[in-house]
C-alpha positions as CSV (number, residue, x, y, z in Angstrom):
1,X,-6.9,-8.0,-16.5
2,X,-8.1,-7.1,-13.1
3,X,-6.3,-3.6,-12.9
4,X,-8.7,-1.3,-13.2
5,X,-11.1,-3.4,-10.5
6,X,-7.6,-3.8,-8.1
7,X,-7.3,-0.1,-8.7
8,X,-11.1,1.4,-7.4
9,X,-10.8,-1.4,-4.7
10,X,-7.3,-0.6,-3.3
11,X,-8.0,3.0,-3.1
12,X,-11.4,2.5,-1.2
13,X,-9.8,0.0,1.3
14,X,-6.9,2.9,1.8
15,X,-10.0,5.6,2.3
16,X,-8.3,7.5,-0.7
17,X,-10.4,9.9,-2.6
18,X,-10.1,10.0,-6.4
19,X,-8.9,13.4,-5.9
20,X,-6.4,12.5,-3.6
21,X,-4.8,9.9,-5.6
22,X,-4.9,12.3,-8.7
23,X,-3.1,14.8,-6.0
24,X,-0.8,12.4,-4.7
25,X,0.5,11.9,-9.1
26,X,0.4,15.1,-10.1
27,X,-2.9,15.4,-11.9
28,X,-5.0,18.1,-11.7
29,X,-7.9,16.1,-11.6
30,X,-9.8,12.6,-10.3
31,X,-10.5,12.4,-14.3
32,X,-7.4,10.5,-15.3
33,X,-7.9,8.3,-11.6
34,X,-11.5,7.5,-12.6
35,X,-10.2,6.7,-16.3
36,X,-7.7,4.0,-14.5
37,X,-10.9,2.6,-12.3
38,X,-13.3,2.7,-15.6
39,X,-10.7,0.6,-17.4
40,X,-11.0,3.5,-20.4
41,X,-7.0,4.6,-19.4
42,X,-4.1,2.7,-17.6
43,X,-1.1,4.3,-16.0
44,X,2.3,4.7,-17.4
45,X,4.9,1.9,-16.1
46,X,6.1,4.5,-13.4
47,X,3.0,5.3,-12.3
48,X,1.7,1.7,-11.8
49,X,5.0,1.4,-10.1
50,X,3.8,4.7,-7.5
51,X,0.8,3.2,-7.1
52,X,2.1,-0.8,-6.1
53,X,4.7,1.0,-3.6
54,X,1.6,3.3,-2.2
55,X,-0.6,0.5,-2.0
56,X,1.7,-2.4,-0.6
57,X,1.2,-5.1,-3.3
58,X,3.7,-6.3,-6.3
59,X,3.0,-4.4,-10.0
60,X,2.5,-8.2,-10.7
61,X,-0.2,-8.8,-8.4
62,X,-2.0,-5.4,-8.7
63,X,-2.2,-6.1,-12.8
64,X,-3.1,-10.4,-12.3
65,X,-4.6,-10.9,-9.5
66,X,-8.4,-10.0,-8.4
67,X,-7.2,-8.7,-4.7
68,X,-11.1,-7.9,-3.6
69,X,-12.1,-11.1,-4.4
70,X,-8.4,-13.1,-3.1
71,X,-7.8,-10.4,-0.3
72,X,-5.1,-8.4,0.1
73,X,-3.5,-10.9,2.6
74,X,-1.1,-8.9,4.2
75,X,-3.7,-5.8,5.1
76,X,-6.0,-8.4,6.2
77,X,-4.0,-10.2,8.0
78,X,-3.2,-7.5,10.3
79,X,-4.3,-8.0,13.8
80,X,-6.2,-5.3,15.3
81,X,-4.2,-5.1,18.9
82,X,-0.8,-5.9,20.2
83,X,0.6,-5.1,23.5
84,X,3.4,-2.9,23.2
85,X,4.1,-0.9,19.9
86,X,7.5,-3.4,19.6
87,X,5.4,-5.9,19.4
88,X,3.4,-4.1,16.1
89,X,6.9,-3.0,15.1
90,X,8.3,-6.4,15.3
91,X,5.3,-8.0,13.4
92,X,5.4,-5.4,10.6
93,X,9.1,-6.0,9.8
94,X,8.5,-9.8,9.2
95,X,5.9,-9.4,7.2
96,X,6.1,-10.4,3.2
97,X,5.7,-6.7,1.9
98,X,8.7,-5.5,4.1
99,X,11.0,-8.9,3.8
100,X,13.4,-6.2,2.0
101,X,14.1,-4.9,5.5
102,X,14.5,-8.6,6.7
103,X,18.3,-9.1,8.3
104,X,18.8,-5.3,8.1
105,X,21.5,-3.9,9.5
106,X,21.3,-0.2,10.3
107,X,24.9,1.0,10.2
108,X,24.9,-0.3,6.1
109,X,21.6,1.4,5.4
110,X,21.6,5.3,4.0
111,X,19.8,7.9,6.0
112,X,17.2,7.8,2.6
113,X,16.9,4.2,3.3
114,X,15.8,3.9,7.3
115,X,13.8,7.1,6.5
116,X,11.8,5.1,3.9
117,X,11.7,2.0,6.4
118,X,10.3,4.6,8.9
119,X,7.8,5.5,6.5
120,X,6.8,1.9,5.5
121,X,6.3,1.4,9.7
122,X,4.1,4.8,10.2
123,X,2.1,3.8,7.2
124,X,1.3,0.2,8.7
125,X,0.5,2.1,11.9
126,X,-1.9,4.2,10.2
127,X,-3.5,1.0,8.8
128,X,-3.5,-0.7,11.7
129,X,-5.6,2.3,14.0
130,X,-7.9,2.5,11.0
131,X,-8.5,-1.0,11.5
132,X,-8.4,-1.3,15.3
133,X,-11.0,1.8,15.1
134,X,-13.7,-0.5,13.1
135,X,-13.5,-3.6,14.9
């Protein structure tokens, strides 16, 4: 089982802090976050469910697959520049993690709904000017 690895790895590539993911789930402590990377603990069903929706991948794939070693695909297939931020917005919604949002049509979604989409594209922004700042 590669959780615990996917776990350490996915928070460092995502510049998270121990204490900010404990934050983020309501602990009052990294301990039960560093349990999760040491392999001594795993999360609750939910939780593993926060913590694929946080970090972008499938429960499946955070619990099967070795994503340092495979890649997290999506995150690094991310290009570092586009022209025009409708060109970034156009490439985020046709990527895999947001193929939910594929053939979307506004007037069906709830207000919750586009707000989360909204969220989904800041967060990819973020990801992207983290990325763009390195290269």
């Amino acid at each position: 089982m590669c959780l615990s690895k996917n776990l350490k790895y996915l928070r460092l590539k995502y510049n998270y802090s121990q204490d900010e993911i404990a934050a983020k789930f309501g602990y009052k402590s990294y301990t039960t976050v560093q349990k999760w990377e040491m392999g001594v603990a795993e999360p609750s069903v939910e939780k593993l469910r926060e913590l694929a929706k946080l970090y972008k991948v499938s429960m499946n794939d955070l619990l099967t697959r070795d994503l340092e070693k495979d890649g997290n695909s999506y995150i690094d297939s991310i290009p570092t520049h586009f022209e025009n931020a409708q060109d970034a917005i156009k490439f985020i919604l046709e990527q895999p993690m947001v193929a939910n949002f594929g053939g979307y049509d506004l007037d069906l979604m709830s207000e919750e709904e586009i707000l989360e989409m909204a969220e989904d594209v800041a967060d990819m922004l973020k990801i992207m000017a983290k990325k763009h700042k390195r290269s």
